[in-house]
C-alpha positions in Angstrom: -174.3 113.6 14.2 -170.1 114.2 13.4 -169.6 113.5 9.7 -168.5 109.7 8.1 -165.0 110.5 7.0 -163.9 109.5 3.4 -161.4 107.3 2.9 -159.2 108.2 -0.2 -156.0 107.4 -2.2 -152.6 109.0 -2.3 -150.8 108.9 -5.3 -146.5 109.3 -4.7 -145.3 111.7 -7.8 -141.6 111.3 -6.3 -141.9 107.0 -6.4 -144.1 106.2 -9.5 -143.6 107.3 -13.6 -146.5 109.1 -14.4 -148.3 106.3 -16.7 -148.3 104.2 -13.1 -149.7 107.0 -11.1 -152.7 106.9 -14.0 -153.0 103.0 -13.7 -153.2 103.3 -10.3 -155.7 105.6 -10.0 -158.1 103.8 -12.7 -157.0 100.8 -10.3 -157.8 102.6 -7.1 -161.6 104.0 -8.7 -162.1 100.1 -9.7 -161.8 98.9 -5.7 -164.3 101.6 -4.6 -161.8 104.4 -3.7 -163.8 108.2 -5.5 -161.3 110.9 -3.7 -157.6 110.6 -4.9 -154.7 112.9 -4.0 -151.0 112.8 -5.9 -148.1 114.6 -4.7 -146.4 117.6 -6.1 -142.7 118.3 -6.7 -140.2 119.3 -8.9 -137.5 116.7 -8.1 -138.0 113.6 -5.7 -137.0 113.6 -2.5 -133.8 111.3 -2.7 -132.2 109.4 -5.2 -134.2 106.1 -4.6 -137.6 107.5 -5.5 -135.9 109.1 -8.5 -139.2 110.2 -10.2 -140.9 113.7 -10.4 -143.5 113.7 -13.4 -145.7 117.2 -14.1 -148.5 116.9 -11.7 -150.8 118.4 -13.9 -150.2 116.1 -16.8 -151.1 113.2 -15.2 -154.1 114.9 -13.3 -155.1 115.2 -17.4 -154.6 111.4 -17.7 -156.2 110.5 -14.4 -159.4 112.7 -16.2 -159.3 111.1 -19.0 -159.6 107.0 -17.8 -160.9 108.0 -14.3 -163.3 110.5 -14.9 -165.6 109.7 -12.4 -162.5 110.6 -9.4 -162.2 113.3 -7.5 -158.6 114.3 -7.7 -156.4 117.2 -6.7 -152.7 118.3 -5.6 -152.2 117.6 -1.7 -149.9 120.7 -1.8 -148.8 122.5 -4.8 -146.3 125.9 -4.5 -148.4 128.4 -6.6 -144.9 130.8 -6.5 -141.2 130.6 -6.8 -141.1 127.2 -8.5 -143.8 128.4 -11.7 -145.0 131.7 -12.2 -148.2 132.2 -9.8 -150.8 132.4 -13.7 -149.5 129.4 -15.3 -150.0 127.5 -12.1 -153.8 128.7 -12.2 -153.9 128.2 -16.1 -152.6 124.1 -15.4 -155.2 123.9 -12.5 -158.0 125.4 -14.0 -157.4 123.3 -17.2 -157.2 120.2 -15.3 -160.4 121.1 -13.5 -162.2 121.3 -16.6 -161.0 118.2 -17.9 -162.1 116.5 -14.1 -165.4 118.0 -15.2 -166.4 116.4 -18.1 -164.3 115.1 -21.1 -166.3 115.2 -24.3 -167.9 111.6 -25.3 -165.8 109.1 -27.6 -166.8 106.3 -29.5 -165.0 104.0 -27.4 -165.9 100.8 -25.5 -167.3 101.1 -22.3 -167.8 98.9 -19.1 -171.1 98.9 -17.2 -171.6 96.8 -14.0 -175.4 96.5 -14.4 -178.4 96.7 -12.0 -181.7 93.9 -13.4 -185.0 95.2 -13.2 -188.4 94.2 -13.9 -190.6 97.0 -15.6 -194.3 95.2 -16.4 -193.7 92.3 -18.1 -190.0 92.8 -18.9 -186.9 92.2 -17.9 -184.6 95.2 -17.8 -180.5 95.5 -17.3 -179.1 99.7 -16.3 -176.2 101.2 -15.8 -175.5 101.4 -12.0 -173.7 104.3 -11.9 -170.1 102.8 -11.8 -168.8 102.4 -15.0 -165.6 103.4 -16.9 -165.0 104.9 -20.5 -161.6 103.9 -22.6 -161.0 106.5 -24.5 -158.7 106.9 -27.7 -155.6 108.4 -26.4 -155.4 105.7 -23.8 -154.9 103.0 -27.0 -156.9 100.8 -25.6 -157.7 98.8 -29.1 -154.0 99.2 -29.8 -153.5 95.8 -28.2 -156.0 93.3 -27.3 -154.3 91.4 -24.4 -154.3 94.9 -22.6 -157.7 95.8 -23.7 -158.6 91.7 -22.7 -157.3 92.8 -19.4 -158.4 96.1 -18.5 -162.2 95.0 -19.0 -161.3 91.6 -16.9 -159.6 93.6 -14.2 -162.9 95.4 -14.0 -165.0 92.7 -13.8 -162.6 91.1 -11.0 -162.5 94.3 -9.1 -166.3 94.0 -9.3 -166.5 91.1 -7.3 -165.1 92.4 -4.3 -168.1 94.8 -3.7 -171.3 92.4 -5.6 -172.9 89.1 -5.4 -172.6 87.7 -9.3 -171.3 91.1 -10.7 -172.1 91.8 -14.9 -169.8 94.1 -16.9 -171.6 94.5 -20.3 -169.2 95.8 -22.9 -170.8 98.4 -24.9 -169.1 99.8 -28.0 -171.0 101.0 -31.5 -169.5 98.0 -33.3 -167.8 100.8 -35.6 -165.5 101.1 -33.0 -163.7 98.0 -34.4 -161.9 98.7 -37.8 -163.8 101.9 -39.0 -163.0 104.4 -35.9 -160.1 102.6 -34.9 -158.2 100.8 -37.4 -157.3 96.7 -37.0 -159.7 97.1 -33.7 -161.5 94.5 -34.7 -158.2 92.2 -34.3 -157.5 93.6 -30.8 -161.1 92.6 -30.1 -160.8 89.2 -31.7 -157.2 88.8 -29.6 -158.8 89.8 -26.6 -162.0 87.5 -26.9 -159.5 84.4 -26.9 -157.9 85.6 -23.9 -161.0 85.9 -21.4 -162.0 82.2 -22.9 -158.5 81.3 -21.5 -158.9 82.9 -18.6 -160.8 80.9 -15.0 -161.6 84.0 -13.3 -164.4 85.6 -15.6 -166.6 84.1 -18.1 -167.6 85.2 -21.4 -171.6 85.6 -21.4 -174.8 86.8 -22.7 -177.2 89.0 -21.5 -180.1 86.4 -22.0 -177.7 83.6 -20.2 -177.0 85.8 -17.0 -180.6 86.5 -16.6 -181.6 83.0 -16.9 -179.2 82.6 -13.7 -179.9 85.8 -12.1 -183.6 86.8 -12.5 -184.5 90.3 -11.8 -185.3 90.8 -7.9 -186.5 94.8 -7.9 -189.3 96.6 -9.8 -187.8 99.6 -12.3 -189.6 102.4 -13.9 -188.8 104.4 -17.0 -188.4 108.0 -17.1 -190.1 109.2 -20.8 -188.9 111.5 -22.9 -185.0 111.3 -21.7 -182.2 110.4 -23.6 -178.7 108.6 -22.9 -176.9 111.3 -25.5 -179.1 115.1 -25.2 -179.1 116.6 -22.1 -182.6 118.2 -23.3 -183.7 114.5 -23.6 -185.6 113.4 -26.8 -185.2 117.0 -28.2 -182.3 115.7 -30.3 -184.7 113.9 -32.5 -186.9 116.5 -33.3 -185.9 120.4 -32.6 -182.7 122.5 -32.7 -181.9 122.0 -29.3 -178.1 123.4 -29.4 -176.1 119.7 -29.3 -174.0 120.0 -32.1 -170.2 118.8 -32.9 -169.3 122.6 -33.9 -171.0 126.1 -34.3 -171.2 127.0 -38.2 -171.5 130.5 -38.9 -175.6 130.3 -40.8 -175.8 126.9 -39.9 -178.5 125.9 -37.5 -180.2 122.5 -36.5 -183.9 123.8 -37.2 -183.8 120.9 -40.2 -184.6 118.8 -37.5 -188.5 119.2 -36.8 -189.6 118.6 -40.7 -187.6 115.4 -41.0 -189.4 114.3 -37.8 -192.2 115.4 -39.3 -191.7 113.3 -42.5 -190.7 110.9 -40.8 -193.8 110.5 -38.3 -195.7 111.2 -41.2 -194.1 107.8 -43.0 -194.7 105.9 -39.9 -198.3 106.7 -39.8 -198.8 106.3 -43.2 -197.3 102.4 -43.2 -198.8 101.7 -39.6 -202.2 102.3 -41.1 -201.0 100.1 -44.6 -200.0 97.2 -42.2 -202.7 96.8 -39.9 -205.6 97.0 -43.1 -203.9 94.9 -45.6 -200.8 92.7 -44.5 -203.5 90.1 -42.9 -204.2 88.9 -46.0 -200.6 87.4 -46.1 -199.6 86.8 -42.9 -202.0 85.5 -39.8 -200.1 88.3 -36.9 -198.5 90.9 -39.4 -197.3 92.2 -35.8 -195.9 88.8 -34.6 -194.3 88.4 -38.2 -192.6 91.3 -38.1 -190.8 90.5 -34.5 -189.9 87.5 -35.8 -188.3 88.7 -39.0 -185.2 89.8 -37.2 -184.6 85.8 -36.7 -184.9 85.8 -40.4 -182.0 88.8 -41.2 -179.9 87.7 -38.2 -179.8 84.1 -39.2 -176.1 82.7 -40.5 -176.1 82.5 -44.4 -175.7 78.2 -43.9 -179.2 78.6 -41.9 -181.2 81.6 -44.0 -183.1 78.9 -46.0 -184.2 76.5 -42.8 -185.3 79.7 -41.2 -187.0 81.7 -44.2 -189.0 78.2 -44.6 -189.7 78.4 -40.6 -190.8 81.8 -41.0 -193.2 80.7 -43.5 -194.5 78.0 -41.6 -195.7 80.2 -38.8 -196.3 83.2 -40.3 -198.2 82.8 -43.8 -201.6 82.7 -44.0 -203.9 80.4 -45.6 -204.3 81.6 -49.1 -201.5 84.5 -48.5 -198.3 85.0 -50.8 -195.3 84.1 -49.6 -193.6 86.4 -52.3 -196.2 89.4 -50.9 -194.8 88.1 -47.1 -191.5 89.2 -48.0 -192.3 92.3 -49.7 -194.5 93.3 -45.9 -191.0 92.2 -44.1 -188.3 94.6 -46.0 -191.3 97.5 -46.2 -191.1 97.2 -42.7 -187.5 96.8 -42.2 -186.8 99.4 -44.2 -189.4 101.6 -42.2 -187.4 101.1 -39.1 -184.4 101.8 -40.4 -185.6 104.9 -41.2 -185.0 105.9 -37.3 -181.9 105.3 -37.5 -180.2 108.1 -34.6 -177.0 108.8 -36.9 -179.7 111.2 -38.7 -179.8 113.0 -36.1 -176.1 113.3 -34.9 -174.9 115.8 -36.9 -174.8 119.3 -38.2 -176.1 119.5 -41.6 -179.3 117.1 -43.0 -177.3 117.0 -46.2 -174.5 114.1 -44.7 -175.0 110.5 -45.8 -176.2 109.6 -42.7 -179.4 111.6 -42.9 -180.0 111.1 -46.3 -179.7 107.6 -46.4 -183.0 107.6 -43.6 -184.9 109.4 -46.2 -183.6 107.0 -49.0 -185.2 103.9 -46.8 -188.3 105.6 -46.0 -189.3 106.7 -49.3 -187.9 103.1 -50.3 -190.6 101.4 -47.4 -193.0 103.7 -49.2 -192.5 102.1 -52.4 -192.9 98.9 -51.6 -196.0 99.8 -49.2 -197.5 101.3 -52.8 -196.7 98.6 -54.7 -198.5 95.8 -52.1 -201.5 98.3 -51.7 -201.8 100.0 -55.0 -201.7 103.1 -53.3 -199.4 106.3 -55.1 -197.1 107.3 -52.0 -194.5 108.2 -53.9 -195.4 111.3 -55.2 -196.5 112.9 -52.0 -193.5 111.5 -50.1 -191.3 114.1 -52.7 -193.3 117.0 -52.4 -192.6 116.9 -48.2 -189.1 116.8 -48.5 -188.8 119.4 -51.0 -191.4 121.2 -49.2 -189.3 120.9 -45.6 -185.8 122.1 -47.3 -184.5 118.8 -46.8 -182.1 116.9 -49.6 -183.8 115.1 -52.0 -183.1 111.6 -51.7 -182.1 111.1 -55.5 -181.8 106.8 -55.8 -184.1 106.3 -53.1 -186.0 103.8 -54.7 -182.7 101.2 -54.8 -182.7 100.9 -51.3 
């Protein structure tokens, strides 16, 4: 059977300034097109195309919004024009960047596939989604960054039946990584309420419309960050933002270790004593988050219906909100940013032993049970950093 051709996209160095050719391309990725081609010359043709930008800069460009493309030179003279190595140095460089750019905490569009997966209701990345990344200044203005996500949702519909694009960002994106983004965000929020052709929704909303209409299954032990999966979060698998000469990740294994050791620990705690307080310790907890996420106008309505469902006859309501923050803190004690980095004496993975020692405390105090103690002797044991004011948290 004779091959499907591939239909791709040529891109005119001579007629368009190179910032086009990279809108057009991102443009061209959006409306299904994976193979793109651009034209290579020194000077245009004519005087009416009047435009000749460095091919291999903008291949860099098209790698860095479109990295998902295929893209290459239709003909590009490796002698006379350059010297025959610095044509192979800008190729092989623009390769690499076509390869793989290295991740950025930047938003990102998804169009999602639902699933159901036993009694849930799952949303995944389908395979076609885009990455802004900082050099593109995306959360430099929001009406561009309002319309770059709505172009994608648009371009969407040409190809699916009720397309979703999920924006997903770490919301430190806006104003911490990228100063005054959380105005762009705020700017660009009022523009896709203005707009008729997409609609601002949640996750919870579209399902409601759209049910899930294919089984899914979860594949254990991977990991949307580590390419050795889970190891991340418990060995010194090699992921790392920089090689330190005597600096290695081994750190990793005892705070998992503590860490497990914790979560045993307070599991155990829970399920033997927190009954007395609340009637479905369990169910309590889950509902908690209602509780912390509540506006501060509605805290008191929903600490009172917290109560209401959750205390037991005879329990403590004082001793139910010493179980909830033992608990939050507990999970908070996961937090990945631990993990992320190079050296377990950052804030970030401090702080995690600072809340688990703090869940400990509390866990003591509600069971009269001295955790402390052996919670100090692990971490000094494991070579980890001492979490000195853990006991504030």
């Amino acid at each position: 059977m004779p091959a499907s051709p591939t239909i791709g996209f040529a891109l005119s160095s001579e007629e368009h300034p190179p910032s086009d050719l990279v809108r057009f391309a991102a443009m061209a990725r959006d409306h299904g097109f994976r193979d793109v081609s651009i034209s290579d010359h020194f000077h245009p043709w004519n005087g009416e195309q009047g435009q000749s930008p460095f091919v291999w800069s903008v291949l860099g460009g098209i790698s860095a919004v479109a990295p998902e493309l295929r893209v290459g030179t239709a003909v590009t003279c490796p002698t006379i024009r350059m010297h025959p190595a610095i044509v192979a140095h800008a190729a092989a460089s623009a390769s690499l960047m076509a390869a793989g750019l290295p991740e950025a905490k930047m938003p990102n569009t998804y169009t999602i596939t639902v699933v159901k997966i036993g009694d849930r209701t799952m949303m995944f990345d389908s395979g076609n989604g885009f990455q802004g990344r900082p050099n593109t200044g995306l959360l430099d203005d929001g009406l561009n960054f309002a319309n770059t996500v709505a172009d994608r949702a648009t371009a969407a519909t040409h190809t699916e039946a009720n397309p979703l694009v999920v924006l997903s960002t770490d919301m430190e994106t806006f104003g911490h990584h990228h100063r005054h983004g959380e105005m762009a965000l705020a700017h660009a929020v009022e523009a896709w309420r203005g707009r008729s052709d997409v609609e601002l929704i949640t996750a919870e909303q579209y399902l409601q419309r759209h049910p899930a209409t294919e089984p899914g299954r979860l594949v254990e032990r991977t990991s949307w960050s580590c390419a050795h999966g889970v190891e991340r979060w418990r060995s010194d698998c090699g992921c790392r933002f920089e090689e330190v000469d005597g600096q290695d990740q081994r750190w990793r294994r005892p705070l998992r270790d503590v860490l497990d050791a914790v979560a045993d620990i307070a599991g155990r705690l829970f399920n033997d004593h927190a009954g007395a307080d609340l009637v479905d310790p369990w169910a309590a907890r889950y509902d908690y988050g209602m509780v912390l996420g509540a506006r501060p106008e509605r805290r008191a309505g929903m600490r009172d219906q917290f109560l209401g469902k959750h205390l037991a006859p005879g329990g403590s309501a004082e001793r139910a909100w010493v179980w909830m923050e033992a608990e939050r803190l507990r999970l908070e004690a996961w937090s990945s940013c631990a993990w992320f980095f190079d050296s377990p004496d950052r804030i970030e993975t401090v702080q995690v032993l600072v809340e688990a020692r703090a869940s400990l405390e509390r866990y003591g105090r509600l069971t009269d049970t001295e955790l402390l103690t052996w919670f100090d002797e692990q971490v000094r044991t494991s070579g980890l950093v001492a979490p000195a004011t853990a006991g504030s948290a």
